[in-house]
Structure formats: structure tokens, C-alpha cells
PAGU-528127 format. One record per residue (C-alpha): residue number from 1; x, y, z. Coordinates in nm, 2 decimals, always signed. Example, Ala and Ser with C-alpha at 12.3 -4.5 7.8 and 13.67 -1.06 7.14 Angstrom:
+-----+--------+--------+--------+
!   k !      x !      y !      z !
+-----+--------+--------+--------+
!   1 !  +1.23 !  -0.45 !  +0.78 !
!   2 !  +1.37 !  -0.11 !  +0.71 !
+-----+--------+--------+--------+
// end
This chain:
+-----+--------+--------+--------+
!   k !      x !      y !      z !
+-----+--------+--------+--------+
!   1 !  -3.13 !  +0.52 !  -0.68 !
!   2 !  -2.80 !  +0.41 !  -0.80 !
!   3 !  -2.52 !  +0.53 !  -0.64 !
!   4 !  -2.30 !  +0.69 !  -0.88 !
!   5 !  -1.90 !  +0.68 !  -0.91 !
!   6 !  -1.63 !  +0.90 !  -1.07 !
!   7 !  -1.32 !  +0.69 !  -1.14 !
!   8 !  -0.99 !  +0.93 !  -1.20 !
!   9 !  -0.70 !  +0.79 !  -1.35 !
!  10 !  -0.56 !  +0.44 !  -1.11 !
!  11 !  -0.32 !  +0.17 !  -1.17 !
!  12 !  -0.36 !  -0.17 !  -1.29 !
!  13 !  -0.58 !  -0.28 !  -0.96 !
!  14 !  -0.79 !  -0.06 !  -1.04 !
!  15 !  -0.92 !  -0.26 !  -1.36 !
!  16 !  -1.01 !  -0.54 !  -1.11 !
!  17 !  -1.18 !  -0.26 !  -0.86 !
!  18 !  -1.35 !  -0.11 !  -1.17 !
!  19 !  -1.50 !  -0.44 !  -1.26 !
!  20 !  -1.60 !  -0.56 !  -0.95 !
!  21 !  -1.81 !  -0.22 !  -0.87 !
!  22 !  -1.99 !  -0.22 !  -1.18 !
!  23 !  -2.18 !  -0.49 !  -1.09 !
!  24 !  -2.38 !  -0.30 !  -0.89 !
!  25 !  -2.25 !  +0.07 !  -0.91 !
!  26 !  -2.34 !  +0.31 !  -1.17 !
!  27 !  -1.91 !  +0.43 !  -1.27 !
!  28 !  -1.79 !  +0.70 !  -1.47 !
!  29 !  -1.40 !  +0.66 !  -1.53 !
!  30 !  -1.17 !  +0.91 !  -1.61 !
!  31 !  -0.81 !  +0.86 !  -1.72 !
!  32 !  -0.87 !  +0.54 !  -1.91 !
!  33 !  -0.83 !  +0.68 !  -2.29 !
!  34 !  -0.58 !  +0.42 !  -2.38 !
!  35 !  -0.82 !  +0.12 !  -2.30 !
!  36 !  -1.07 !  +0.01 !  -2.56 !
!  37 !  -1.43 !  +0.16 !  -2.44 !
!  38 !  -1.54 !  -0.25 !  -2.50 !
!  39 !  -1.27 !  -0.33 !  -2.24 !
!  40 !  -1.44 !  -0.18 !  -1.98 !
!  41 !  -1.84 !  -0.14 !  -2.14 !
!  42 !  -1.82 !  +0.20 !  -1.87 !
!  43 !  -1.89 !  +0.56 !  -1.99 !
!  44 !  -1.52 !  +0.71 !  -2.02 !
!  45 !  -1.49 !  +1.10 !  -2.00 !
!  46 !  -1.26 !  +1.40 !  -2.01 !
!  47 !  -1.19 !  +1.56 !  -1.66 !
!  48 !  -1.31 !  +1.87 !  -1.83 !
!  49 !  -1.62 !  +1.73 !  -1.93 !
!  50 !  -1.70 !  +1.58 !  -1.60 !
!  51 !  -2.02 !  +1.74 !  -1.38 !
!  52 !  -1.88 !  +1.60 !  -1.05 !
!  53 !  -2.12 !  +1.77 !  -0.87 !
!  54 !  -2.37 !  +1.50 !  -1.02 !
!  55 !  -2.15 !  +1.21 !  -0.82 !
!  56 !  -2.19 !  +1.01 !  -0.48 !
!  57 !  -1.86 !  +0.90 !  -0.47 !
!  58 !  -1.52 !  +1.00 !  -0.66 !
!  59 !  -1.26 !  +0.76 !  -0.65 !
!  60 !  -0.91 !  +0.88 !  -0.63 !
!  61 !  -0.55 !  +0.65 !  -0.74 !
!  62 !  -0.38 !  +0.43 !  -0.43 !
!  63 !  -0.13 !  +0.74 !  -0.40 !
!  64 !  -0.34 !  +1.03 !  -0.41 !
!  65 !  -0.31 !  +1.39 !  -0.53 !
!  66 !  +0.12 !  +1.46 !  -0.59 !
!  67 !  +0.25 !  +1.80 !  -0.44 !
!  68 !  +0.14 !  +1.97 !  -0.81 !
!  69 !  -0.18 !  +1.82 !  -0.77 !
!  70 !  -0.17 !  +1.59 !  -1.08 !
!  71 !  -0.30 !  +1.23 !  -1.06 !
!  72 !  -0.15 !  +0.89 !  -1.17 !
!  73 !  -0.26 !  +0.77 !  -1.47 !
!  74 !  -0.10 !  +0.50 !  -1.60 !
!  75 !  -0.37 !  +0.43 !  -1.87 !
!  76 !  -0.40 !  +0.79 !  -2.03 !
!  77 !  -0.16 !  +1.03 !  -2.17 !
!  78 !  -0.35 !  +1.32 !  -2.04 !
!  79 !  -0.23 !  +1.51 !  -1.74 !
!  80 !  -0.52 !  +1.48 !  -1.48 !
!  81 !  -0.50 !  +1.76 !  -1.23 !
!  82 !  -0.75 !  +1.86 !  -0.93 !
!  83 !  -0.73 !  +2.19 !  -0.72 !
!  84 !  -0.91 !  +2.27 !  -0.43 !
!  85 !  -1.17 !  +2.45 !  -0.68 !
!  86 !  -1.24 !  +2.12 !  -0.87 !
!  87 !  -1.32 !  +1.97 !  -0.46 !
!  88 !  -1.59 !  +2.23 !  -0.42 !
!  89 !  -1.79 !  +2.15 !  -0.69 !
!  90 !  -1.84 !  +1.84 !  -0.51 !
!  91 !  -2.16 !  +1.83 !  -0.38 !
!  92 !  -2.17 !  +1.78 !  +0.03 !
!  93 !  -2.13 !  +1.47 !  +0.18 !
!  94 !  -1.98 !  +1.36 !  -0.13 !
!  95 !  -1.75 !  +1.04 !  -0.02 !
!  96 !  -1.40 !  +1.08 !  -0.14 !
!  97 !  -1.16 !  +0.75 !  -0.15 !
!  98 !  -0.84 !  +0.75 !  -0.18 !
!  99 !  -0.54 !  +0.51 !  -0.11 !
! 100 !  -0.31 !  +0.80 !  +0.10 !
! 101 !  -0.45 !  +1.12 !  +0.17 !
! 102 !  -0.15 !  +1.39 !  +0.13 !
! 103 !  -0.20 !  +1.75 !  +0.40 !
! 104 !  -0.35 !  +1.91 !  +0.06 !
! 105 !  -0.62 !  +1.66 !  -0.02 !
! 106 !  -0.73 !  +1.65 !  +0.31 !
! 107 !  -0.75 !  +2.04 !  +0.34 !
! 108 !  -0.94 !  +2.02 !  +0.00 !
! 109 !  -1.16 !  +1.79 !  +0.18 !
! 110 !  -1.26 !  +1.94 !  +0.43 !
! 111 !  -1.28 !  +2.26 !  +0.29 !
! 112 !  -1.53 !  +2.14 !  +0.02 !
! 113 !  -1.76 !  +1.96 !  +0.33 !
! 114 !  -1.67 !  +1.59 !  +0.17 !
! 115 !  -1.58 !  +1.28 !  +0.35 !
! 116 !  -1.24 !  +1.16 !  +0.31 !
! 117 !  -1.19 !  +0.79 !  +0.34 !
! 118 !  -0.84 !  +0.72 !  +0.34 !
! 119 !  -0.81 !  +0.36 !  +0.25 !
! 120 !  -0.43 !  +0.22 !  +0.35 !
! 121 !  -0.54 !  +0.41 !  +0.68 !
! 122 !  -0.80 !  +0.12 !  +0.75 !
! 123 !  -0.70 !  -0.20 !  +0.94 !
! 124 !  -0.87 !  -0.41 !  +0.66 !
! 125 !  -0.73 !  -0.30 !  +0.36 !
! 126 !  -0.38 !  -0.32 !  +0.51 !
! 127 !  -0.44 !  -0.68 !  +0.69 !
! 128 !  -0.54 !  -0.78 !  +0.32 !
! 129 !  -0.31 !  -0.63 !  +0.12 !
! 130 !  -0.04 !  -0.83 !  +0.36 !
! 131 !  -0.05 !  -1.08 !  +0.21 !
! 132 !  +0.02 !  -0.98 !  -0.14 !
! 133 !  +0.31 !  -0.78 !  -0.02 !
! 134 !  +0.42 !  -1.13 !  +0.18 !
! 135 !  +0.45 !  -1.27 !  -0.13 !
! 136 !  +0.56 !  -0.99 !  -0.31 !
! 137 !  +0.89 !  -0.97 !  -0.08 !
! 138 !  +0.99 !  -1.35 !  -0.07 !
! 139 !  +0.97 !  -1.34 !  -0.43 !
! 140 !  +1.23 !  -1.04 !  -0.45 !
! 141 !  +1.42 !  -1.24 !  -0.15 !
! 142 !  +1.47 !  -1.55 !  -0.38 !
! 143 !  +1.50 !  -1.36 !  -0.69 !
! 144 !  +1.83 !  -1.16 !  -0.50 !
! 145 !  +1.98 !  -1.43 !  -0.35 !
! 146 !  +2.17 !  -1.78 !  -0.43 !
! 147 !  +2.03 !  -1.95 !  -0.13 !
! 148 !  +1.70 !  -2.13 !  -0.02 !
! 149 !  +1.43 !  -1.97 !  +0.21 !
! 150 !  +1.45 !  -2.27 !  +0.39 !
! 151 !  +1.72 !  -2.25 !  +0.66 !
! 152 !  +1.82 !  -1.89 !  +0.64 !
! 153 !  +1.84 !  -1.62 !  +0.90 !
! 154 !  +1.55 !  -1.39 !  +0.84 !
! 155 !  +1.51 !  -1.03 !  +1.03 !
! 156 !  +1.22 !  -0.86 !  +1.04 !
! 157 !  +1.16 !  -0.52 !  +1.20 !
! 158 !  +0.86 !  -0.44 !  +1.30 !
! 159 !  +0.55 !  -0.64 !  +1.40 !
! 160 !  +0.24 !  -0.45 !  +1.29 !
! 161 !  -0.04 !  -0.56 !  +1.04 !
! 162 !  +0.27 !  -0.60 !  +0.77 !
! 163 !  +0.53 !  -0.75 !  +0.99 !
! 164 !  +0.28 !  -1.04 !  +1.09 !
! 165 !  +0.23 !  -1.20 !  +0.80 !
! 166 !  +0.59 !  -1.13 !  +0.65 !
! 167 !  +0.69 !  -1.34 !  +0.96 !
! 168 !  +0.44 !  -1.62 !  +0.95 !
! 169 !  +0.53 !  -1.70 !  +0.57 !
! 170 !  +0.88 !  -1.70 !  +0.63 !
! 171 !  +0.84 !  -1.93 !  +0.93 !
! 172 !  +0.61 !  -2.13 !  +0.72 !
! 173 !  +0.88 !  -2.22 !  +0.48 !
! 174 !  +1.12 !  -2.33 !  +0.71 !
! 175 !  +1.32 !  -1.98 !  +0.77 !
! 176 !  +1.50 !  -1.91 !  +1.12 !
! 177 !  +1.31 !  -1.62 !  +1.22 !
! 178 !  +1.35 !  -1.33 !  +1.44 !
! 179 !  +1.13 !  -1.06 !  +1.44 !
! 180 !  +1.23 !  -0.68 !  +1.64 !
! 181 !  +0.94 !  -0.52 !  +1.85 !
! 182 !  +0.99 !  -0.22 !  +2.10 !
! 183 !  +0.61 !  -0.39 !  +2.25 !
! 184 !  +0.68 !  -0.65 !  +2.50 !
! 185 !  +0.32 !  -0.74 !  +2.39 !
! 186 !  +0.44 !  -0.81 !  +2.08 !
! 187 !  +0.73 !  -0.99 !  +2.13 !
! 188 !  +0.53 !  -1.26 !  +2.38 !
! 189 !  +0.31 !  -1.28 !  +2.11 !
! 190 !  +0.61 !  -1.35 !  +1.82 !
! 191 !  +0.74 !  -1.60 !  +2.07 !
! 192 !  +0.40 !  -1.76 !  +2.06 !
! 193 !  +0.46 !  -1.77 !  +1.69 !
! 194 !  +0.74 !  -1.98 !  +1.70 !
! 195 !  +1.00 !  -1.74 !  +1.58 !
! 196 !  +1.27 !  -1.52 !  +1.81 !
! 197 !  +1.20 !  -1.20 !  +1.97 !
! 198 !  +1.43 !  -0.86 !  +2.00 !
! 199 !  +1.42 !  -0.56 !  +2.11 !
! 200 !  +1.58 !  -0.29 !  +1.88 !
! 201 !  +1.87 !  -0.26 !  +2.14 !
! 202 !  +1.94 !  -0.62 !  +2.04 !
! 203 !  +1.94 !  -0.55 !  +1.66 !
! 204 !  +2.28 !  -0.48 !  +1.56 !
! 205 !  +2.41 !  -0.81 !  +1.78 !
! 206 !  +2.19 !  -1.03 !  +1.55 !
! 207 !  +2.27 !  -0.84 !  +1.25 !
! 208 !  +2.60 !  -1.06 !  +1.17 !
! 209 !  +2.36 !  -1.31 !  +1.19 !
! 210 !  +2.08 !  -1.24 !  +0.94 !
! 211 !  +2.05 !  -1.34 !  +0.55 !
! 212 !  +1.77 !  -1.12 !  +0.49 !
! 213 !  +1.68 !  -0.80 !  +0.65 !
! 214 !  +1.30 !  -0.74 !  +0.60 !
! 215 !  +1.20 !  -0.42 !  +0.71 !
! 216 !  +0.86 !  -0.28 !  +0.79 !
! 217 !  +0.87 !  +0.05 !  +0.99 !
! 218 !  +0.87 !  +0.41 !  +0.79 !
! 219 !  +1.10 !  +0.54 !  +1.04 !
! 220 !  +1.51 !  +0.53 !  +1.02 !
! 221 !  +1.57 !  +0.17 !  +1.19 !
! 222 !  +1.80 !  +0.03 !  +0.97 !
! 223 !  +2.08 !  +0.23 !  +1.03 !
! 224 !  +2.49 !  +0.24 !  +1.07 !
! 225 !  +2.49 !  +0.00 !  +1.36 !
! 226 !  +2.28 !  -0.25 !  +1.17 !
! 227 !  +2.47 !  -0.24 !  +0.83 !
! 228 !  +2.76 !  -0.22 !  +0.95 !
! 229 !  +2.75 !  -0.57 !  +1.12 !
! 230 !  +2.56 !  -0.77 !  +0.84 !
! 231 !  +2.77 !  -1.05 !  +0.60 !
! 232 !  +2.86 !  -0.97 !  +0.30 !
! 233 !  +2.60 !  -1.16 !  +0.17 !
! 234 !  +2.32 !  -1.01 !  +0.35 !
! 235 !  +2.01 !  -0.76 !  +0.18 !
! 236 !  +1.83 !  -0.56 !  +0.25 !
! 237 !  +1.43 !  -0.55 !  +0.19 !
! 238 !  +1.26 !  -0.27 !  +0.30 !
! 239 !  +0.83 !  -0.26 !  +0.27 !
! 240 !  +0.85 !  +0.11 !  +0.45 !
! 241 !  +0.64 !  +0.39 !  +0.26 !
! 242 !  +0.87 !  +0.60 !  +0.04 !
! 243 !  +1.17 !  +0.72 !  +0.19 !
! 244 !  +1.18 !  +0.36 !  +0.37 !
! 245 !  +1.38 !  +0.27 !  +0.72 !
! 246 !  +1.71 !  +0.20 !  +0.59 !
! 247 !  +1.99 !  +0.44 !  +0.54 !
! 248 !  +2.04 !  +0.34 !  +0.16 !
! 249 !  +2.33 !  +0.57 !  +0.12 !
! 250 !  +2.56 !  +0.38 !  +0.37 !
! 251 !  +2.37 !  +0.06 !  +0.25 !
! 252 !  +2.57 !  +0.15 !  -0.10 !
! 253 !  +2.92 !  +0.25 !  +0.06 !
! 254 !  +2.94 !  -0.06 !  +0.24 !
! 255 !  +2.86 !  -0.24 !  -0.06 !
! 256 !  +2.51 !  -0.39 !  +0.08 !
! 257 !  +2.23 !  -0.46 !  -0.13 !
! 258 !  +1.93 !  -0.24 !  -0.04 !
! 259 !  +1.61 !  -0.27 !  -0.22 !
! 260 !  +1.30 !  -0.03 !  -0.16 !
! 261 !  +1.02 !  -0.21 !  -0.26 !
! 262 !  +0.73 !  -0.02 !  -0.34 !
! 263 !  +0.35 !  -0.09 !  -0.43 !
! 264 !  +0.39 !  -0.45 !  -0.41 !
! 265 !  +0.00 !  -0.57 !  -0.42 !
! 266 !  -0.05 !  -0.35 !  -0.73 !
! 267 !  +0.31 !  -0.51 !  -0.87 !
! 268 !  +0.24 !  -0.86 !  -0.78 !
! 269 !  -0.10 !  -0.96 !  -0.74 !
! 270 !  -0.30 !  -0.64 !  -0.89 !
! 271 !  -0.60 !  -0.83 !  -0.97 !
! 272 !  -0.63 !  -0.96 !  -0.59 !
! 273 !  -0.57 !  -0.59 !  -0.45 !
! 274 !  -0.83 !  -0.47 !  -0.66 !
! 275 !  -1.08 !  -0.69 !  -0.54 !
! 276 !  -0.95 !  -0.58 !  -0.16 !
! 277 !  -1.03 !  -0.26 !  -0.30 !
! 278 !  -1.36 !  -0.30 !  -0.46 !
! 279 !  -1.51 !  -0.47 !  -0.13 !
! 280 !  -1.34 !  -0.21 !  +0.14 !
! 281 !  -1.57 !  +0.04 !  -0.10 !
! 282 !  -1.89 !  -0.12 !  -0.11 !
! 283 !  -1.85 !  -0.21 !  +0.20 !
! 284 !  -1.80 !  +0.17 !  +0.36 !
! 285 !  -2.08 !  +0.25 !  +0.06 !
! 286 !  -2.31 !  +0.02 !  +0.23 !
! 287 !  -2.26 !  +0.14 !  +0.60 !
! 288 !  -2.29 !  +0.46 !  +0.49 !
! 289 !  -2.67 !  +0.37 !  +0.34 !
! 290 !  -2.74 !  +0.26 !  +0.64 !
! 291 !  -2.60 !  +0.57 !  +0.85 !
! 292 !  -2.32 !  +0.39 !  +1.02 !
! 293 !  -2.00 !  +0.55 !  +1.08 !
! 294 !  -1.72 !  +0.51 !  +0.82 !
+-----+--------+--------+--------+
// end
């Protein structure tokens, strides 16, 4: 039998994601009034008028359920709003996707006896959507300053899945790079790579130094000591989840440019992250025909 799929509400990747599952999924989408039904060909519905206990998947937007429990929907008027009722009408088992997964949801979750599959948890969805954000950033770095890629200082904090290939398409383009890693690990490997490596003792010495400061890490990194030693000419680019690393408020009193860029895949390249999207799904729908773990 088909496997069936609730859409509610998305972004613009999720057009891409919607059209690469109905190939072979049997979708449902809610949130998508202001779309013409031929734009899609799917059945579109009211929330009110969904039966989602008839559903083997329900696929929620890249940032979840807010802290009021309303849903984006950038493609419908309507308010969208689950509680942890709407969960338990979910029959069990039910596989849930969402991008993040907020304390709430996943209490609904598990309350309701329905998987959870978190997908900016997963190493492959974030190793993808790298490299939109990659490009995301170096076009807000050329679109902020008055100088070429080529030649400038660039600083990147952090190493992980992000930090990578941030760092390998700088170097690519002919960037001084030096990338900050607490992992001795990492920084043999960053060496390997062909750019500089710091510890984050060593990050407010080469802070006079840097151009660009490209930051990856959700914790507070990019602090007093840092900004306080940049040129006046240096920004500040920061790919952290919302509230970021950086101390923007001191970023603004010293009269540094700090920019907290959000969402880049779905900004830049929403038609490639819906695709990541898309095959991440079908690709935990088909393990879990098969019974493997997701």
C-alpha cells in the first residue's frame, strides 16, 4: 500500500520536497491555500478537515512547532496550530519529521507513541545542506565588503560538518585561511587542508588580522576579546542557530558589522535543499519498510 503523507504549512524548499515525494508518495498538504491546486496537482486541505489518524507520515516545517504551538506557513494566511491533543490522534508508530524538534514537540511525541525524526539532527542532511550555506555566506561576504575573496584574511570558528566546507571554499578561492578548533584532531586535520590552525586561546591575537569572521558554533565565541581587536574593516558572519556566537550588542557599540544569517539553504538554494530533504525522507521511509533503525 502507498504510504501516505500529511504536509503542514513549509517554506519555499518545501515545494521542491513536495514535488520530489509525489512521485512515489501518496501527500496530503496543508498550509498551501495561496498556491494554485494545478501548481501542485496534490489534494490540499484544512487542518480541521484533516483525519491524521489515516497518515504514515506527517511532515512538519524546517523549524518546527513555535513556543504557542503555531506552524510556519509562508504560503497560507491561516494560522496552523497543533497541541499535544492533535499528536494523539496520530496513530502509533506514526513517523513524524521535522527540521528542529523544540522540548514540546518532542514531549508530544512521545507522549502520542510516534517516532520523531529530527532532520538537522542527522549527519546527512547537515553535510548537504553545507554546502548551500557555503555559498550562501561567501555571497553575503562579497555582497558586505569592497574587497576580493581572493587574498583576504578569513576566520572561521569551528570545524564541524558546517565549518568544513565554509573552509574548503574559501581556500578554494584563494582566501588566507585559519580555521579555530578546541580538537587537536581537528586542527591536524585543518592543517592537512592547507589552511592555519588555532586554538580559541589564540583567537583574539589573529583577530587584528582577519577580514572576515565566519562563525559556526551556537555558543558565545565571538566575544569582547575578539571584537575588540578586529580592523575597522572587519565583519562579522555568524551561521550559529538563533541567538548565534557573537555578542552583537558590543559588535554595534564598537561599530562592527555583525550579520546573523539565518536559513541560508532555504534563502539561497531552496530548490537544492528541498531535494536534500525529499531524499533524507524516502530514504528513512524506506529503512523503515524494511525494519532498519532510523
Amino acid at each position: 500500500m502507498n504510504h501516505s503523507i500529511a504536509v503542514l504549512g513549509g517554506d519555499a524548499r518545501y515545494l521542491e520536497m513536495i514535488r520530489q515525494l509525489q512521485k512515489e508518495k501518496s501527500l496530503v498538504l496543508v498550509g498551501y491555500d495561496q498556491l494554485d491546486q494545478s501548481y501542485t496537482g496534490l489534494k490540499q486541505v484544512e487542518l480541521r478537515n484533516l483525519d491524521q489518524s489515516k497518515f504514515d507520515s506527517i511532515i512538519l516545517p524546517v523549524r518546527g512547532i513555535s513556543t504557542d504551538g503555531t506552524l510556519e506557513a509562508v504560503f497560507s494566511e491561516n494560522k496552523i496550530e497543533l497541541s499535544s491533543e492533535w499528536f494523539k490522534q496520530l496513530k502509533p508508530g506514526t513517523i513524524v519529521f521535522s527540521g528542529i524538534a523544540s522540548a514540546d514537540l518532542k514531549n508530544a511525541c512521545k507522549e502520542a507513541d510516534v517516532q520523531l525524526v529530527t532532520l538537522m539532527d542527522r549527519d546527512d542532511v547537515a553535510i548537504y545542506n553545507s554546502i548551500p550555506t557555503a555559498e550562501g555566506i561567501l555571497m553575503m561576504a562579497m555582497e558586505n565588503t569592497d574587497f576580493t575573496i581572493h587574498g583576504s584574511h578569513i576566520v572561521v570558528t569551528g570545524f564541524g560538518r558546517v565549518g568544513q566546507t565554509v573552509a574548503r571554499m574559501f581556500k578554494g578561492l584563494g582566501a588566507r585561511v585559519t580555521v579555530c578548533s578546541k580538537s587537536t584532531a581537528e586542527r591536524a586535520r585543518i592543517a592537512e587542508l592547507g589552511a592555519k590552525p588555532i586554538s580559541f586561546e589564540e583567537l583574539p591575537l589573529i583577530a587584528s588580522k582577519a577580514d572576515i569572521v565566519i562563525n559556526t558554533i551556537p555558543s558565545l565565541v565571538i566575544d569582547r576579546s575578539v571584537i575588540c581587536e578586529l580592523p575597522a574593516h572587519g565583519i562579522i558572519l555568524d551561521l550559529a542557530s538563533k541567538p548565534g556566537g557573537t555578542d552583537f550588542d558590543y559588535a554595534a557599540q564598537r561599530g562592527v558589522k555583525a550579520i546573523l544569517a539565518k536559513s541560508l539553504p532555504g534563502i539561497v538554494a531552496p530548490k537544492t535543499s528541498g531535494k536534500i530533504l525529499a531524499d533524507v525522507i524516502k530514504e528513512v521511509l524506506a529503512s523503515e519498510k524494511k525494519g532498519a533503525n532510523i
